[in-house]
C-alpha positions as CSV (number, residue, x, y, z in Angstrom):
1,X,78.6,105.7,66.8
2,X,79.1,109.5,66.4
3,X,77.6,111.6,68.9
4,X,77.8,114.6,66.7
5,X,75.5,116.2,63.7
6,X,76.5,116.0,60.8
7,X,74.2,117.8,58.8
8,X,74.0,121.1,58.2
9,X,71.0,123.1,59.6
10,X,69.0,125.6,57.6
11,X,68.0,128.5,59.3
12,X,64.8,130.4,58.3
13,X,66.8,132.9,56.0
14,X,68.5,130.2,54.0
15,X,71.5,130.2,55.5
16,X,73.9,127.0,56.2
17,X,74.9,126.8,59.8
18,X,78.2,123.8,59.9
19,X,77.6,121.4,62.6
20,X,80.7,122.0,65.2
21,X,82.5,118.9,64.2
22,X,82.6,119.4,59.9
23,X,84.7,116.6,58.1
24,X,83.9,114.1,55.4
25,X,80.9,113.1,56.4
26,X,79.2,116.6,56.7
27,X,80.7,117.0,52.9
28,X,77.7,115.4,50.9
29,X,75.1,117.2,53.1
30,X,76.4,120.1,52.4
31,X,77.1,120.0,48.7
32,X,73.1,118.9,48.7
33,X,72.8,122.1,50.1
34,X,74.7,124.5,48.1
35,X,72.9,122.9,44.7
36,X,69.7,123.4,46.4
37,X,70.4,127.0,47.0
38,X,72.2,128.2,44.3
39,X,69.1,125.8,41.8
40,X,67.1,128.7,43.5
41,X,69.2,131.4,42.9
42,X,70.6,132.1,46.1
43,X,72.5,133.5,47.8
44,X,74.4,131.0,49.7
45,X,75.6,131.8,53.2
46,X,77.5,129.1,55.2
47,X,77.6,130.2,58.8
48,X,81.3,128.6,60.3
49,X,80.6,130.4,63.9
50,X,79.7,127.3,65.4
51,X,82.6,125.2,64.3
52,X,85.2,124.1,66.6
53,X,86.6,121.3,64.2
54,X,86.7,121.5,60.2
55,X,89.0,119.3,58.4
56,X,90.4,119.4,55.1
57,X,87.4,117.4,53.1
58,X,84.9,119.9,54.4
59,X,87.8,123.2,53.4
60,X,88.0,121.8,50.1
61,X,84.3,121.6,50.1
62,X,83.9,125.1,50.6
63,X,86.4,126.4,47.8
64,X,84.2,123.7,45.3
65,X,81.0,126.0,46.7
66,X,82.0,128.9,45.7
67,X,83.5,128.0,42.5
68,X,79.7,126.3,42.0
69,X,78.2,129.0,42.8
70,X,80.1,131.6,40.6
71,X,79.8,129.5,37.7
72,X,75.6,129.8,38.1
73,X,76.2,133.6,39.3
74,X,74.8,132.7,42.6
75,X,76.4,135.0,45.4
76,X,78.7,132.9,48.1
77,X,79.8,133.9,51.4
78,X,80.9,132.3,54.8
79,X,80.5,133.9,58.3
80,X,84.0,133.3,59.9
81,X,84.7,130.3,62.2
82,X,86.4,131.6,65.3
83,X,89.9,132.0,65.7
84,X,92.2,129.2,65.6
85,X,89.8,126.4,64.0
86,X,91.8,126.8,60.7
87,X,95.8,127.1,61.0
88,X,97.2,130.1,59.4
89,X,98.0,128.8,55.6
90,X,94.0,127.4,55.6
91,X,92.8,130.8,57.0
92,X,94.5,133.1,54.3
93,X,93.9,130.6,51.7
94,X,89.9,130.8,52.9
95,X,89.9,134.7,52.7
96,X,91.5,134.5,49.5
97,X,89.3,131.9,47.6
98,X,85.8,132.9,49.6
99,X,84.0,136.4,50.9
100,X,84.1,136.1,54.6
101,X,81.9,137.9,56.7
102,X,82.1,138.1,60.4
103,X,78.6,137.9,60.9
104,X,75.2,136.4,59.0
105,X,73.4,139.8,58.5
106,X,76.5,141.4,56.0
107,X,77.0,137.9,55.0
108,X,73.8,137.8,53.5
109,X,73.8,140.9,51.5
110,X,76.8,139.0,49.6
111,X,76.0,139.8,45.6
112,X,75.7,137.4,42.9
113,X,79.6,136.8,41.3
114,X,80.0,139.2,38.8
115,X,82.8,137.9,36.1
């Protein structure tokens, strides 16, 4: 048996904090989360500050939030996991697909997707 969360916790403000260790069982969780949110317009913030391990279900994850999110105009960001938790290829491919912030508070002033 696990020893590790793996839910997501929801802070005060709304925002999704990753548990440290963020695979495929943190994915369904988290997609609960991000309906939630975006059902009441947002925005969604997904804090990655914590994270030490994120694997390629829970990156995928991620890139289907946003894509969610822009398609109810619901702003989406992600405060940055620290360095070396994604390789390079998974880190440009983050900053290219999702607004990454490198804290909560500009993370949170994230605008709805404009198209």
């Amino acid at each position: 048996m696990s020893t590790y969360p793996l839910v997501f916790q929801v802070t005060d403000d709304g925002t999704l904090v990753a548990p440290s260790t963020c695979g495929l069982l943190a994915v369904p969780d988290f997609l609960t989360h991000v309906q939630h949110h975006a059902a009441d317009g947002g925005p969604v913030v997904v804090d990655l500050s914590g994270v030490t391990v994120f694997d390629m279900a829970a990156f995928r994850s991620l890139v289907w939030a946003r894509r969610y999110c822009s398609s109810r105009r619901v702003g989406f960001a992600v405060v940055e996991p620290p360095p070396g938790v994604f390789d390079r290829r998974e880190d440009a491919i983050l900053r290219d697909l999702v607004p990454v912030y490198p804290d909560r508070s500009q993370a949170r002033g994230v605008q709805p997707w404009a198209s």
